[in-house]
mmCIF file of the C-alpha atoms, coordinates in Angstrom:
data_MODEL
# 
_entry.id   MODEL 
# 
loop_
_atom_site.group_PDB 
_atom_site.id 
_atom_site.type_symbol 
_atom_site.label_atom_id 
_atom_site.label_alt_id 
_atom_site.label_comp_id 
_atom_site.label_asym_id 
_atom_site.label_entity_id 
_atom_site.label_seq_id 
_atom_site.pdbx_PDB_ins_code 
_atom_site.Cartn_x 
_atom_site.Cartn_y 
_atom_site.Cartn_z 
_atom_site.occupancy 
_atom_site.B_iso_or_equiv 
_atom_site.pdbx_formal_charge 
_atom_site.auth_seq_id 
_atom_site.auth_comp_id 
_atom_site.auth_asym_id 
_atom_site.auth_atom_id 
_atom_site.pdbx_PDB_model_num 
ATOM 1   C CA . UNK A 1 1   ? 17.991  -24.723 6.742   1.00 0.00 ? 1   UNK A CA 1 
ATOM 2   C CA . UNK A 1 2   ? 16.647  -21.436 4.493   1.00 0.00 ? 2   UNK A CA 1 
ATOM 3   C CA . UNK A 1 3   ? 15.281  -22.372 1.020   1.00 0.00 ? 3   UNK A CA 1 
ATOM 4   C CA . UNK A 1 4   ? 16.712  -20.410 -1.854  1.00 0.00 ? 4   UNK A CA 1 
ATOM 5   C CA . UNK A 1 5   ? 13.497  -18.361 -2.011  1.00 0.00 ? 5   UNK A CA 1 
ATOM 6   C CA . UNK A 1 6   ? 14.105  -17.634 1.375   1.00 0.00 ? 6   UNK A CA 1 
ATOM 7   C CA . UNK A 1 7   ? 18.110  -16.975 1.135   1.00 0.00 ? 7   UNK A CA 1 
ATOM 8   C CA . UNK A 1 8   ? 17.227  -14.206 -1.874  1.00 0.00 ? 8   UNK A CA 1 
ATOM 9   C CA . UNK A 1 9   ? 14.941  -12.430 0.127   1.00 0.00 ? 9   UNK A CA 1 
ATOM 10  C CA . UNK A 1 10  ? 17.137  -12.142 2.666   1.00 0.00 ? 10  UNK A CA 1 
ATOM 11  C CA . UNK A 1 11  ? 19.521  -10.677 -0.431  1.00 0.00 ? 11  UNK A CA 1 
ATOM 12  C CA . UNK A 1 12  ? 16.861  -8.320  -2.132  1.00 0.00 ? 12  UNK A CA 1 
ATOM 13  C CA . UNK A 1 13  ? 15.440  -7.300  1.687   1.00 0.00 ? 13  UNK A CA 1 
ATOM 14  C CA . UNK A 1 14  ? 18.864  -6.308  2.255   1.00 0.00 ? 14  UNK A CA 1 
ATOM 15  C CA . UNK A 1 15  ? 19.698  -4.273  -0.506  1.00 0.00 ? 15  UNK A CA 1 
ATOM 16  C CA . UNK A 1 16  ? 15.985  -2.383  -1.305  1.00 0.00 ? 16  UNK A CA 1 
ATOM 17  C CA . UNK A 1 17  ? 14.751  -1.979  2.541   1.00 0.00 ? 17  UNK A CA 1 
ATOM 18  C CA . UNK A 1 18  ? 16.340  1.411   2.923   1.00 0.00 ? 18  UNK A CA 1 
ATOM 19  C CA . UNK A 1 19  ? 14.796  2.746   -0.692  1.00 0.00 ? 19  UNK A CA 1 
ATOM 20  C CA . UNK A 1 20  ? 11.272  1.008   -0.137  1.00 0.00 ? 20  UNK A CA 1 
ATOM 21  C CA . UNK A 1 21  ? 10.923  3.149   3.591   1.00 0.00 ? 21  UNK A CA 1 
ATOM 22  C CA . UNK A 1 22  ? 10.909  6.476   1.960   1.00 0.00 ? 22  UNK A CA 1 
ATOM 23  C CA . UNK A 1 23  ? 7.174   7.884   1.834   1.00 0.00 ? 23  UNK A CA 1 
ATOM 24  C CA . UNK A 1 24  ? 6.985   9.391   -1.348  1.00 0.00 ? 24  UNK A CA 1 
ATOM 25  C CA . UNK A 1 25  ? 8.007   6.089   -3.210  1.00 0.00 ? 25  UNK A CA 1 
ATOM 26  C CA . UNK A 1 26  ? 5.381   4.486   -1.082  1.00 0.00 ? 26  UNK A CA 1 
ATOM 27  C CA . UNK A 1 27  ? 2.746   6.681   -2.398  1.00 0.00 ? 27  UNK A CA 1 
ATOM 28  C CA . UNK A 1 28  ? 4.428   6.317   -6.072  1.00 0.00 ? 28  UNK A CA 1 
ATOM 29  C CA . UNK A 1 29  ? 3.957   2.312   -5.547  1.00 0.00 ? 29  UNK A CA 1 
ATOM 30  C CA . UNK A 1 30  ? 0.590   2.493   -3.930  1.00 0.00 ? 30  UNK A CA 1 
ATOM 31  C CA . UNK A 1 31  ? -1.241  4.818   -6.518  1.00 0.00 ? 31  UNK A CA 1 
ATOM 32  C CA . UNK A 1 32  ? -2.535  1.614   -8.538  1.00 0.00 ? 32  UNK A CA 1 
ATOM 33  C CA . UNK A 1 33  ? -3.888  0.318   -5.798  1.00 0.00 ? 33  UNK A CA 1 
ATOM 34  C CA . UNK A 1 34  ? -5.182  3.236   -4.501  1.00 0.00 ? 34  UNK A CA 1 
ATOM 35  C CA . UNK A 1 35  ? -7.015  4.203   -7.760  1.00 0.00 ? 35  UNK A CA 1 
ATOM 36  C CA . UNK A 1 36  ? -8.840  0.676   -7.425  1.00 0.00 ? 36  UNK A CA 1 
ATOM 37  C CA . UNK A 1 37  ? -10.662 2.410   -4.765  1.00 0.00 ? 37  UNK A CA 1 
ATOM 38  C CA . UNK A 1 38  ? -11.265 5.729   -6.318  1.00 0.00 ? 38  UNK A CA 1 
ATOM 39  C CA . UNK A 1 39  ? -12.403 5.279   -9.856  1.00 0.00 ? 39  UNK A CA 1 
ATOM 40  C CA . UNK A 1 40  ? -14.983 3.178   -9.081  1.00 0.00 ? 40  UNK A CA 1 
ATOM 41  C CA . UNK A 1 41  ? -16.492 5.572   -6.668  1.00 0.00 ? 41  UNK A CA 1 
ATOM 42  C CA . UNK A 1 42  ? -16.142 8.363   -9.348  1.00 0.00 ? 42  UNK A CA 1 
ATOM 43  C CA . UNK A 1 43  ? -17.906 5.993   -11.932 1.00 0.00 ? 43  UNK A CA 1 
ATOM 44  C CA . UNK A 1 44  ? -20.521 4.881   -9.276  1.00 0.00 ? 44  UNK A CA 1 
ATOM 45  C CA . UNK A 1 45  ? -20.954 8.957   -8.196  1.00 0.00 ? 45  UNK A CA 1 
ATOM 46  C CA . UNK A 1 46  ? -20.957 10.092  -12.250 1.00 0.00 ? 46  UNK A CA 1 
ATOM 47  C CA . UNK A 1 47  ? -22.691 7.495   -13.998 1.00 0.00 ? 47  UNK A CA 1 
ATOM 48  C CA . UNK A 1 48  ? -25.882 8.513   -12.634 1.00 0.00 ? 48  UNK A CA 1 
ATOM 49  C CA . UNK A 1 49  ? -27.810 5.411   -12.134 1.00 0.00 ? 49  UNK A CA 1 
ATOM 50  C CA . UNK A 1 50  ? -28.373 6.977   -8.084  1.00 0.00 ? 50  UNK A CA 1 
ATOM 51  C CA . UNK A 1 51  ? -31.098 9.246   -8.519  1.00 0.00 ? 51  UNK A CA 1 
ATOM 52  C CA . UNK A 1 52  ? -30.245 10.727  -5.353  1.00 0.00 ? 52  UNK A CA 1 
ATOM 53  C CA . UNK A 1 53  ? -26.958 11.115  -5.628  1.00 0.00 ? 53  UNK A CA 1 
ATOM 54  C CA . UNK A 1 54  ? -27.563 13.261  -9.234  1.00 0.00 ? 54  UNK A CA 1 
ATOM 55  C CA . UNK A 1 55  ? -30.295 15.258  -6.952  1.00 0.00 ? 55  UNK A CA 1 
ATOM 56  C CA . UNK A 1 56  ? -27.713 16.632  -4.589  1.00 0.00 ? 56  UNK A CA 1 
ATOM 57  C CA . UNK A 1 57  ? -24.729 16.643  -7.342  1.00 0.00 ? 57  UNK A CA 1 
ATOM 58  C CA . UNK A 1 58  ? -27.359 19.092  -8.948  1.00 0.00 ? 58  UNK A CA 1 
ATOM 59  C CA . UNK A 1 59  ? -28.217 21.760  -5.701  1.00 0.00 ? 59  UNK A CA 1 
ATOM 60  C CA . UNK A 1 60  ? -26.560 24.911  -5.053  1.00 0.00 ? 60  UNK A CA 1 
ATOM 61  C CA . UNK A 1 61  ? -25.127 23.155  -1.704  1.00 0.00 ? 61  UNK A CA 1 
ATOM 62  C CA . UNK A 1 62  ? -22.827 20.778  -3.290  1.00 0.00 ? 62  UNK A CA 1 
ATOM 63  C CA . UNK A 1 63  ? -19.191 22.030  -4.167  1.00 0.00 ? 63  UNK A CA 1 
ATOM 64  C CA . UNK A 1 64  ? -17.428 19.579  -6.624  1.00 0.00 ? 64  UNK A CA 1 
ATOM 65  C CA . UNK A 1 65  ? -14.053 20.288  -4.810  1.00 0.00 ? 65  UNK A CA 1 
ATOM 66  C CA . UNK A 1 66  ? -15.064 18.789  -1.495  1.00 0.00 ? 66  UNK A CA 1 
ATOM 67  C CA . UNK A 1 67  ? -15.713 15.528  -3.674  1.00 0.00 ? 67  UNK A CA 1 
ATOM 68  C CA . UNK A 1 68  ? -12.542 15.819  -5.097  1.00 0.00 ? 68  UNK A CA 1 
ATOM 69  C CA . UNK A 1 69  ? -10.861 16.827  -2.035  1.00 0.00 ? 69  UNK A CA 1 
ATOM 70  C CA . UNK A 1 70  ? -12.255 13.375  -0.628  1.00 0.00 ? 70  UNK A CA 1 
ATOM 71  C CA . UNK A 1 71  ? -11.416 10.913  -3.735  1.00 0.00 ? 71  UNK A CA 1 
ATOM 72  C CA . UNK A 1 72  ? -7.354  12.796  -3.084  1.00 0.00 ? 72  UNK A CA 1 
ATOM 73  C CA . UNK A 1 73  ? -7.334  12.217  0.536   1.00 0.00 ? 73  UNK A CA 1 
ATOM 74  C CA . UNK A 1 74  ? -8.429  8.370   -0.159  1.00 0.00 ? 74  UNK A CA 1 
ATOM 75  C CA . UNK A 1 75  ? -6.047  7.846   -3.114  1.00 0.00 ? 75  UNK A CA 1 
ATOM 76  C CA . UNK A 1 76  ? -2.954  9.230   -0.304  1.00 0.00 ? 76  UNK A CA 1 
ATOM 77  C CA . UNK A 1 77  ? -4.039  7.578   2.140   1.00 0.00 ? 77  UNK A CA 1 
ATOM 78  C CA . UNK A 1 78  ? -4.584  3.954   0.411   1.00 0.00 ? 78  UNK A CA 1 
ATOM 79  C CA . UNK A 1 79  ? -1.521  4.376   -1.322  1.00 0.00 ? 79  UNK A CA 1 
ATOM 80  C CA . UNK A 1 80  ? 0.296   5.374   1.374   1.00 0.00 ? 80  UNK A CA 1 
ATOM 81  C CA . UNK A 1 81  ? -1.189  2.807   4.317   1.00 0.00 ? 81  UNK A CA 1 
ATOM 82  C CA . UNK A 1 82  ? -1.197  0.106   1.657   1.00 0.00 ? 82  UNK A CA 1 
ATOM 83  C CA . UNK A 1 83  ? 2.598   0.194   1.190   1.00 0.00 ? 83  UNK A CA 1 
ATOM 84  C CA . UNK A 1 84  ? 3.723   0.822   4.655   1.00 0.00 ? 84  UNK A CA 1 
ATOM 85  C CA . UNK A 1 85  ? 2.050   -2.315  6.035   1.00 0.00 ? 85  UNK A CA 1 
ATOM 86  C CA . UNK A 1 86  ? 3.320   -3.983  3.077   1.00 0.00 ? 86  UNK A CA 1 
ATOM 87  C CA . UNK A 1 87  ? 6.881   -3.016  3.973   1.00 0.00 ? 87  UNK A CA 1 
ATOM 88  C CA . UNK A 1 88  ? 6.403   -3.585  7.638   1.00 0.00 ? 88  UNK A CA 1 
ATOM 89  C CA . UNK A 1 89  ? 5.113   -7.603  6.414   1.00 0.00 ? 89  UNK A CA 1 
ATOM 90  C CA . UNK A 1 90  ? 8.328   -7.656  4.588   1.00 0.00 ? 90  UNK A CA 1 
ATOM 91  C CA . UNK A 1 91  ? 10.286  -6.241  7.384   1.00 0.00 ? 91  UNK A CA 1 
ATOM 92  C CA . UNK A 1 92  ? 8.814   -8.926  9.832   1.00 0.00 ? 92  UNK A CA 1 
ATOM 93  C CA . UNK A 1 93  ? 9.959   -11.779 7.515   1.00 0.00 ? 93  UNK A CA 1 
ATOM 94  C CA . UNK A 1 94  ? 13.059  -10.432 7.099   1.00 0.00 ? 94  UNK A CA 1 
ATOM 95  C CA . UNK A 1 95  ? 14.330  -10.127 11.058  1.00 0.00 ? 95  UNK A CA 1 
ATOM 96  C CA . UNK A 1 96  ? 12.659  -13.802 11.217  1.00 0.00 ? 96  UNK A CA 1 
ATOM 97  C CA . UNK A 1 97  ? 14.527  -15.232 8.748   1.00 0.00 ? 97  UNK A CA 1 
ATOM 98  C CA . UNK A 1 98  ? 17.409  -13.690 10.051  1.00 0.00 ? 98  UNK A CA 1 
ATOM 99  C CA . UNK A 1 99  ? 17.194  -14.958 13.539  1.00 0.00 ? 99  UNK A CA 1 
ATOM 100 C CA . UNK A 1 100 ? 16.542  -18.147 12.029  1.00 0.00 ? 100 UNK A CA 1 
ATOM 101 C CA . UNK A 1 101 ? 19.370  -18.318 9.894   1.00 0.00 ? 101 UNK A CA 1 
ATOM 102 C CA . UNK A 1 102 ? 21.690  -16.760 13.316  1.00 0.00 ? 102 UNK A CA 1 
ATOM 103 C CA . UNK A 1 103 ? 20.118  -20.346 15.182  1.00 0.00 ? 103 UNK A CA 1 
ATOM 104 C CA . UNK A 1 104 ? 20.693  -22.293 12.153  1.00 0.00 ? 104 UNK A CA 1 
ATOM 105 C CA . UNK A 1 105 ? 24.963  -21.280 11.989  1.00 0.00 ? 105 UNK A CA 1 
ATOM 106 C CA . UNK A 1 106 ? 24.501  -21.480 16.069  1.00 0.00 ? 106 UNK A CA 1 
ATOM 107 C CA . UNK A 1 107 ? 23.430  -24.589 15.504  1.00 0.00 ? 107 UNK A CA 1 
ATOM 108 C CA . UNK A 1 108 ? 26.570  -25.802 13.370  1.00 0.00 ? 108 UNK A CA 1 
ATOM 109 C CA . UNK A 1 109 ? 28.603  -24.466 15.283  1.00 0.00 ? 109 UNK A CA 1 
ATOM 110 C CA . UNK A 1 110 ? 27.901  -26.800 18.588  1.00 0.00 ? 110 UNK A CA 1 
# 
């Protein structure tokens, strides 16, 4: 028999799956998480405390928009990835609880 928690997922699955595939509200959701990753490399890259780092920040050879080319990329990509293989976990559950549920009224039935 489903538990209530599991009988309103089934409910909200049902009803959000279709808005929560879309990419671009997958990177929308996943910027938070995404900018967990970023900031502190920014922080860690400006503060300073890397000598090295400041030496090549301050050569003719580094361009500032390769740096921030890579901290976008990593903020899309987190964002996006993160989200996707959070909707596919919720997708699993979902058919799961399904099938169970369809072998739970099978069940009954016999």
């Amino acid at each position: 028999m489903l538990t209530e928690e599991e009988e309103a997922f089934i409910v909200y699955w049902k009803t959000n799956r279709d808005k929560q595939r879309k990419t671009f509200r997958q990177f929308l959701l996943g910027i938070p998480l995404a900018l967990l990753f970023v900031i502190p490399i920014a922080v860690n890259f400006f503060s300073g405390w890397y000598k090295r780092a400041k030496m090549i920040s301050n050569t003719s050879d580094f361009n500032p928009g390769v740096l921030l080319l890579a901290l976008v990329l990593i903020v899309v990509f987190v964002a996006i990835f993160s989200r996707k293989f959070k909707w596919d976990q919720y997708e699993q559950r979902y058919i799961e609880l399904l099938a169970k549920k369809k072998r739970q009224e099978e069940g009954k039935k016999k």
